[in-house]
C-alpha positions as CSV (number, residue, x, y, z in Angstrom):
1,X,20.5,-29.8,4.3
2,X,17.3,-31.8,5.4
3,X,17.5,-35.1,3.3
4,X,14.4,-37.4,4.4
5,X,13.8,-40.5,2.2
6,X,10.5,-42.9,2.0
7,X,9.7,-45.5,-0.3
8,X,6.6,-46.4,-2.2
9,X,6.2,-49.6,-4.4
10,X,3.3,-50.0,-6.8
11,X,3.3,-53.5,-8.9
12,X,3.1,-53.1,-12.6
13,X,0.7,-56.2,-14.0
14,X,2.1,-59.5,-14.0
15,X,5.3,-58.8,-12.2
16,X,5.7,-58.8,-7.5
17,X,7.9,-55.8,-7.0
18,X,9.5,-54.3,-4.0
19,X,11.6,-51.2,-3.8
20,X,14.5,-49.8,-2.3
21,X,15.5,-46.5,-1.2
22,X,19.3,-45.2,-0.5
23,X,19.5,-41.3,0.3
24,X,23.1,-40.5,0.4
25,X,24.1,-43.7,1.9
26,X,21.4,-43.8,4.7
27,X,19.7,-46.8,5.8
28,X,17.1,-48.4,3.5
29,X,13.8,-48.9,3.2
30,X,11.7,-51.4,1.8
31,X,8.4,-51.3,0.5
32,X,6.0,-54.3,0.6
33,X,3.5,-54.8,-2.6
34,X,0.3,-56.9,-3.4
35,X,1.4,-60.1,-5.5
36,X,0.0,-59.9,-8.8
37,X,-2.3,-62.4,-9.9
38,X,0.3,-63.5,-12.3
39,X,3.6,-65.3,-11.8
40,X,6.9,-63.3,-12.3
41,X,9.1,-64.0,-14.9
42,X,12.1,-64.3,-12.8
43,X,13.3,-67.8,-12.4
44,X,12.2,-70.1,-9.8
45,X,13.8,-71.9,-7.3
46,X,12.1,-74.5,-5.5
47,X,9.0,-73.0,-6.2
48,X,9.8,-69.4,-5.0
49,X,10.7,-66.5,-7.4
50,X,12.3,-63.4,-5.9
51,X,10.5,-59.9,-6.0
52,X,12.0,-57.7,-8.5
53,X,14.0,-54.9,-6.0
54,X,14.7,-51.4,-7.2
55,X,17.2,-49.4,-5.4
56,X,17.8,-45.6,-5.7
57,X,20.6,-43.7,-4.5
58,X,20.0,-40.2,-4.5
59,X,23.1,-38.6,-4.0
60,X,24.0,-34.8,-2.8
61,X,22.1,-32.2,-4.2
62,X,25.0,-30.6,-5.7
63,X,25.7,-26.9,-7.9
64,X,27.7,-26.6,-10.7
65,X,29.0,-23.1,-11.3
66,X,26.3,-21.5,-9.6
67,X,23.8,-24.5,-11.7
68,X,21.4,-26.6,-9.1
69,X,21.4,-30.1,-10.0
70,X,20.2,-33.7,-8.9
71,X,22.6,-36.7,-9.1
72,X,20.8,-40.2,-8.8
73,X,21.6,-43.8,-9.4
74,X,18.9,-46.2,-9.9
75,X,19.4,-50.0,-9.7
76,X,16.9,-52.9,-10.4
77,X,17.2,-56.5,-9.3
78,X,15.6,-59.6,-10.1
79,X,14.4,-58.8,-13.4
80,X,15.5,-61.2,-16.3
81,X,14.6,-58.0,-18.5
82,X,15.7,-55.1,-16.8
83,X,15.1,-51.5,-18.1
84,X,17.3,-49.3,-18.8
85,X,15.3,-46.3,-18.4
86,X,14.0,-43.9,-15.4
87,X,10.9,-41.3,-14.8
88,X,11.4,-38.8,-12.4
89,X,8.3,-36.7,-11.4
90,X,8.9,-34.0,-9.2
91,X,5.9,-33.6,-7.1
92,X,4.1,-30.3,-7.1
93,X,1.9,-30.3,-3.9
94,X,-0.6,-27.9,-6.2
95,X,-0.5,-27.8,-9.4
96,X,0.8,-29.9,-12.4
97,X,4.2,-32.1,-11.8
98,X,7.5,-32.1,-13.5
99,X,8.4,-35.1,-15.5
100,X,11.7,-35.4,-16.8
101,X,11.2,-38.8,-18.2
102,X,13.5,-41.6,-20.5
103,X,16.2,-40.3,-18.4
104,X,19.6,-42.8,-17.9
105,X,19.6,-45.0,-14.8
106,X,22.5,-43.2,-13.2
107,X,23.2,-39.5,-13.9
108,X,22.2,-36.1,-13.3
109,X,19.4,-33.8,-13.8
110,X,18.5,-30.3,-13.7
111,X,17.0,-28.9,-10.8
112,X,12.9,-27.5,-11.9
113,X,13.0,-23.8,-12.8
114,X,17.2,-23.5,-13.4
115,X,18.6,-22.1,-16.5
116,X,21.8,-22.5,-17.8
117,X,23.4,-20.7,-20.7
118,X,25.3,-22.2,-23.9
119,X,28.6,-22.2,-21.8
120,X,27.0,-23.8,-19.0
121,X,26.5,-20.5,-16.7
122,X,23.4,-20.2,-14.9
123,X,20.6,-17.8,-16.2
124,X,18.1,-18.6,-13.8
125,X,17.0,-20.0,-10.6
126,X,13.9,-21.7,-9.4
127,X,11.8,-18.8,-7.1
128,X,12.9,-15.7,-8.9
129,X,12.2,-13.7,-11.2
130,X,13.8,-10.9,-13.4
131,X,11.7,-8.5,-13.3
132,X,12.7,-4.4,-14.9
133,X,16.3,-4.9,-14.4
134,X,16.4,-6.7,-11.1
135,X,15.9,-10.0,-9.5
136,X,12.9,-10.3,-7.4
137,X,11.3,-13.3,-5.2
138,X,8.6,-15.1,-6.7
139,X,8.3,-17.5,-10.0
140,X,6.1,-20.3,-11.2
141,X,8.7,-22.8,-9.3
142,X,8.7,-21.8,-5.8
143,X,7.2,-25.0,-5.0
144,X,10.5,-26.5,-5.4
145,X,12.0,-24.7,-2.5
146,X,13.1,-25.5,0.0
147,X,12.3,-29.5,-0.1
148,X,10.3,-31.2,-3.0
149,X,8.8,-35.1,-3.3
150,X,10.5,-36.7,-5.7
151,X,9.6,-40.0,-7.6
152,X,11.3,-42.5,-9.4
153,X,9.5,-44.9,-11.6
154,X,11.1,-47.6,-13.2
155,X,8.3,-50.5,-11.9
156,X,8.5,-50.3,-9.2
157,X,8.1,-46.6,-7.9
158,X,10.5,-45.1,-5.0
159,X,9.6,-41.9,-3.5
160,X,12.1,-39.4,-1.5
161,X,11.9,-35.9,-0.6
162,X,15.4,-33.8,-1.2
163,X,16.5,-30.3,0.1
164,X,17.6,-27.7,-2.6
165,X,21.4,-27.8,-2.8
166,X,23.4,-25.2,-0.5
167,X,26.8,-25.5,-1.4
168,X,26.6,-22.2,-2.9
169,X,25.4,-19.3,-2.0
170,X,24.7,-18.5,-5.3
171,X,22.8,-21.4,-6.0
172,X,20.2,-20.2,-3.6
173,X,20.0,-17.0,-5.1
174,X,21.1,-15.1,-8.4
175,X,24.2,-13.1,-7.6
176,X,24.6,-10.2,-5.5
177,X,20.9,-10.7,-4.4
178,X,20.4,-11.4,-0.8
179,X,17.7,-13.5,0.2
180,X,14.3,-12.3,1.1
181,X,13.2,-11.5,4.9
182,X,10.2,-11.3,6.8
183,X,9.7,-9.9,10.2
184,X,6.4,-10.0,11.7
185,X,5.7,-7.7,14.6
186,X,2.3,-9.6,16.4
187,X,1.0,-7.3,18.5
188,X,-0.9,-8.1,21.8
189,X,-4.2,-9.8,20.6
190,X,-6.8,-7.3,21.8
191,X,-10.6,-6.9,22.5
192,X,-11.8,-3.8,21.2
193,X,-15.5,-2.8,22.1
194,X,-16.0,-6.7,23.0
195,X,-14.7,-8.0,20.1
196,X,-11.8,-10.1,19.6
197,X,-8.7,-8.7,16.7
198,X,-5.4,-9.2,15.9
199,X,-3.2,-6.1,15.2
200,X,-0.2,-7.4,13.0
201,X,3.1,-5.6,11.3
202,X,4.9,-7.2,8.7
203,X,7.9,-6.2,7.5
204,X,9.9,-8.0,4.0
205,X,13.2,-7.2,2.2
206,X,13.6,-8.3,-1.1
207,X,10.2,-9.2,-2.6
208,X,7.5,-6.5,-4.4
209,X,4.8,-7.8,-2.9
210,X,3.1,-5.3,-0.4
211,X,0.1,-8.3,0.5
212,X,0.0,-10.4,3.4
213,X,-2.0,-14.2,3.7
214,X,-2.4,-15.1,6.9
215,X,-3.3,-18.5,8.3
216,X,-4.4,-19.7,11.1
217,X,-3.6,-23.5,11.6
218,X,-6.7,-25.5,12.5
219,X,-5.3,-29.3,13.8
220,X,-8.4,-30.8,13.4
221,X,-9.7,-29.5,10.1
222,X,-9.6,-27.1,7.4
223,X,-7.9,-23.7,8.2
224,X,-9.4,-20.4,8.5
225,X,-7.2,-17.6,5.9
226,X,-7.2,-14.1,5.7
227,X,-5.8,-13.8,2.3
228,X,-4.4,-10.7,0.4
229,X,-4.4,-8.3,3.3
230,X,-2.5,-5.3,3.9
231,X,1.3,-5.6,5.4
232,X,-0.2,-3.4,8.5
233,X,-3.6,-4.2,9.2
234,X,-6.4,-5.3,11.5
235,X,-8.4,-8.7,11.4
236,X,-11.4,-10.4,13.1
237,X,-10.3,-13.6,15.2
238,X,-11.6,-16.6,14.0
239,X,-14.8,-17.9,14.8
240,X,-15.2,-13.9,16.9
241,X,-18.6,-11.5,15.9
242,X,-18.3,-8.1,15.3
243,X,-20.6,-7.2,17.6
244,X,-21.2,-7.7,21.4
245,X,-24.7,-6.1,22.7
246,X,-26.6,-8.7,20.7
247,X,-28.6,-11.6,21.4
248,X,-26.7,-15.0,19.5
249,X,-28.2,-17.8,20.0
250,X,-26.3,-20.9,22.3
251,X,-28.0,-23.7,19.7
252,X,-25.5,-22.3,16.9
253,X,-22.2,-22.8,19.1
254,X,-22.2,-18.7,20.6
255,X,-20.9,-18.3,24.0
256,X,-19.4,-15.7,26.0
257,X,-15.8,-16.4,25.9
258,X,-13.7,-13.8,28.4
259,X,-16.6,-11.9,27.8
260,X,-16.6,-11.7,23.8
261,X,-18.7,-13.4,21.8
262,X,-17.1,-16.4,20.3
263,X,-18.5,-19.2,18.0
264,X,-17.0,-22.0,20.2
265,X,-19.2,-24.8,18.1
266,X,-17.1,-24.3,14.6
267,X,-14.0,-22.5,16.3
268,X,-13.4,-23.6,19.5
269,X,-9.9,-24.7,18.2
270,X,-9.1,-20.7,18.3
271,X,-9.8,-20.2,21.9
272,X,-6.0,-20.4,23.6
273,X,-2.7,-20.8,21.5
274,X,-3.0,-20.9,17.7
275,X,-0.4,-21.0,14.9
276,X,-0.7,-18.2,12.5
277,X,1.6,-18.3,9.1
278,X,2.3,-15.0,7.8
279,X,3.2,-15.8,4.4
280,X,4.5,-13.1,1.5
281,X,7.4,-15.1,0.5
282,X,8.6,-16.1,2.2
283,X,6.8,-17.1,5.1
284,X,7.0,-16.7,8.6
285,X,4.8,-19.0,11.6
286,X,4.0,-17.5,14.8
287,X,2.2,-18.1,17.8
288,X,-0.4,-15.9,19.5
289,X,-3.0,-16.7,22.1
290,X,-7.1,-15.4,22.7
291,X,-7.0,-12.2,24.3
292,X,-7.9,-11.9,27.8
293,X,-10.9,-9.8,29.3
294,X,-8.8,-6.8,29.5
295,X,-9.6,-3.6,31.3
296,X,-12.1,-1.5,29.5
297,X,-12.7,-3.3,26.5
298,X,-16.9,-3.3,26.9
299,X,-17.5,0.3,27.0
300,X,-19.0,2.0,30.3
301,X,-21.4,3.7,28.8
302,X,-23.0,0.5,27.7
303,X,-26.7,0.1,29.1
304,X,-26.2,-2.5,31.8
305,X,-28.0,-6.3,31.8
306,X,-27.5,-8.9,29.6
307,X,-26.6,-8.8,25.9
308,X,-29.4,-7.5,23.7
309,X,-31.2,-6.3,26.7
310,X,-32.6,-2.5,25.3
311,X,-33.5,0.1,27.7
312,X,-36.8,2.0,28.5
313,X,-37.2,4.8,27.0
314,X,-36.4,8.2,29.4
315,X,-33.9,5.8,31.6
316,X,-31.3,6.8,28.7
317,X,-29.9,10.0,28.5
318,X,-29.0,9.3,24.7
319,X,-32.7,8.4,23.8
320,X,-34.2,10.7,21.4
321,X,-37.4,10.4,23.8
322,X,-35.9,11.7,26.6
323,X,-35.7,15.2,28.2
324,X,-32.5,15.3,29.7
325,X,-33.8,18.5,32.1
326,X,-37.3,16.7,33.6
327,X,-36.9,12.1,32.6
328,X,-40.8,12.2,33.3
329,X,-41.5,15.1,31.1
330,X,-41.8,14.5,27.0
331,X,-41.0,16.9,24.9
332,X,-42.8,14.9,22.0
333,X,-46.3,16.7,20.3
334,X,-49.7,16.9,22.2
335,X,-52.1,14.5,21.3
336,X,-55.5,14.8,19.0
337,X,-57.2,14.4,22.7
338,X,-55.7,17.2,24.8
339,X,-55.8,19.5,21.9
340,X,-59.9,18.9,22.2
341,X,-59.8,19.2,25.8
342,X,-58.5,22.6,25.6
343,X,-60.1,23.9,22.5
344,X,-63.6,23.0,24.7
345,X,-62.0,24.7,27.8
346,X,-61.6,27.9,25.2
347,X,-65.2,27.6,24.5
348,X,-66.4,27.4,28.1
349,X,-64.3,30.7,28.6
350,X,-65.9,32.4,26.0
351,X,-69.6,31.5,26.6
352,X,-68.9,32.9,30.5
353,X,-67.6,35.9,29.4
354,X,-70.4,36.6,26.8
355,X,-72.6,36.4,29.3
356,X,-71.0,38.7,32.3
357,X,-70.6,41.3,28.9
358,X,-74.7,41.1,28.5
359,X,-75.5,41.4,32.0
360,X,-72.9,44.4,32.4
361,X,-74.9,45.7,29.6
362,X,-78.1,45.0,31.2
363,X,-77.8,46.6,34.4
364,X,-76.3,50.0,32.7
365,X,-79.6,50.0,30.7
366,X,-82.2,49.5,34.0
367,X,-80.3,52.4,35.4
368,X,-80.8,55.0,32.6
């Protein structure tokens, strides 16, 4: 079980304080605190006063029959009135904490999301849910699995983070459920008609859900998420633009990246190795890396030139313009001005052959 411990001290008005942490007999740590403006009320010798210490001993996460608990022991020095009282807050990274507060200074507590019947048998377990007659992954405590922050407030305030208890196999899960599993199948990050995908299979056990978030680790800012997709799908690189013949322009952060258009401004942390968390719950982290200029990925039968360059119109044997028997012949309508050349050529014919008609005639009559 990972069991890492830190300690924060905050100073309550008029009182120094300091505060000590113990995790399961590890070494301590001591927190230091701004005086307060105040003296303290412990007693002073030779004009010094001790800080008021709190020490807390969190001890084994533990199950009872099959029941998740916490066992703690809190300890204050250098107070003339010490409390007798603890707060523990279990920190929920996003959404509203658990308090469990007036509690004893030593004792035990109930692990966030357990149940346990009248005879002390569990009836439920944080991260599950019953759900038409079988127990399924997923409740309004995951958050609590499979470490949580943990605070202890007497004044001062210690903080450590604990590990759910696994001395049971049941106290992970209810009985004669397995845990869930996910298997993610990353296939070869691909370019496809000059743009960049990743093709992705995820397989679960255990869990109803049939959606897939995936996220893509940015170290230097916010990450980019795919959220609710399919368990076998498709998805746009970060940062990548679904098209390749077009003009983008280089002011905005578009370059040519193994020959894909790629916004390298906003998303040049997705160019090489990037983590991606698959997460249906439970979650799975993988690495996969920018796809290469592979063979065949910009089609042949792409004009030539640079991107967004358009060609003329009969050097295309797909243009509409074209005639694919004669490139220099159109097959498009005559225009307004041929049409007049020929309707005068008409008329010249006709006047000539009037005439040869009247002198036929003419002649015929001189002979008579």
């Amino acid at each position: 079980m990972s069991r890492r411990g830190a300690v924060r001290a905050r100073a309550a008005a008029g009182t120094v304080l300091a505060a000590t942490l113990v995790l399961g007999g590890a070494g301590t740590a001591v927190a230091d605190v701004e005086p307060s403006p105040e003296e303290s009320p412990s007693a002073e010798v030779d004009g010094y006063a001790p800080p008021p210490v709190l020490t807390v001993d969190v001890l084994e996460p533990i199950c009872d029959g099959d029941v998740p608990y916490l066992r703690y022991a809190v300890d204050v020095e250098n107070l003339e009135d010490p409390p007798d009282t603890v707060d523990i807050t279990w920190v929920n990274p996003e959404g509203d904490d658990v308090v469990q507060a007036g509690l004893p200074l030593t004792g035990r507590v109930l692990w966030p999301g357990a149940e346990v019947g009248p005879e002390g048998e569990a009836l439920d377990w944080p991260g599950w849910s019953f759900v038409d007659g079988e127990w399924v992954v997923g409740d309004e405590f995951d958050w609590v699995r499979p470490s949580v922050s943990l605070e202890f407030e007497v004044n001062p305030t210690a903080t450590a983070t604990v590990g759910y208890p696994e001395a049971s196999p049941a106290c992970a899960t209810p009985p004669g459920t397995p845990e869930p599993t996910i298997d993610v199948d990353t296939l070869t990050p691909l370019c496809v008609a000059g743009v960049t995908y990743l093709d992705y299979a995820v397989e679960v056990t255990g869990t109803p859900n049939d959606t897939v978030t995936l996220t893509w680790d940015n170290p230097d800012g916010e990450d980019y998420v795919h959220a609710d997709q399919p368990l076998s799908g498709r998805v746009l690189w970060p940062g990548a633009y679904p098209e390749r013949f077009v003009d983008l322009p280089a002011d905005e952060g578009w370059e040519l990246v193994n020959n894909m258009w790629q916004n390298t401004r906003d998303f040049g942390w997705a160019v090489g190795d990037v983590d991606v968390t698959f997460a249906v719950n439970p979650e799975v982290t993988v690495t996969v890396t920018y796809p290469d200029d592979t063979e065949n990925c910009v089609e042949e039968e792409v004009p030539p030139g640079e991107p967004g360059d358009t060609p003329d119109p009969g050097e295309n044997p797909n243009d509409p313009g074209a005639n694919p028997n004669d490139p220099g012949e159109s097959e498009l309508p005559r225009t307004g001005g041929e049409v007049a050349g020929l309707i005068a050529l008409a008329a010249g014919l006709l006047a000539v052959g009037t005439a040869t008609v009247l002198l036929v005639r003419r002649r015929r009559h001189a002979e008579d």
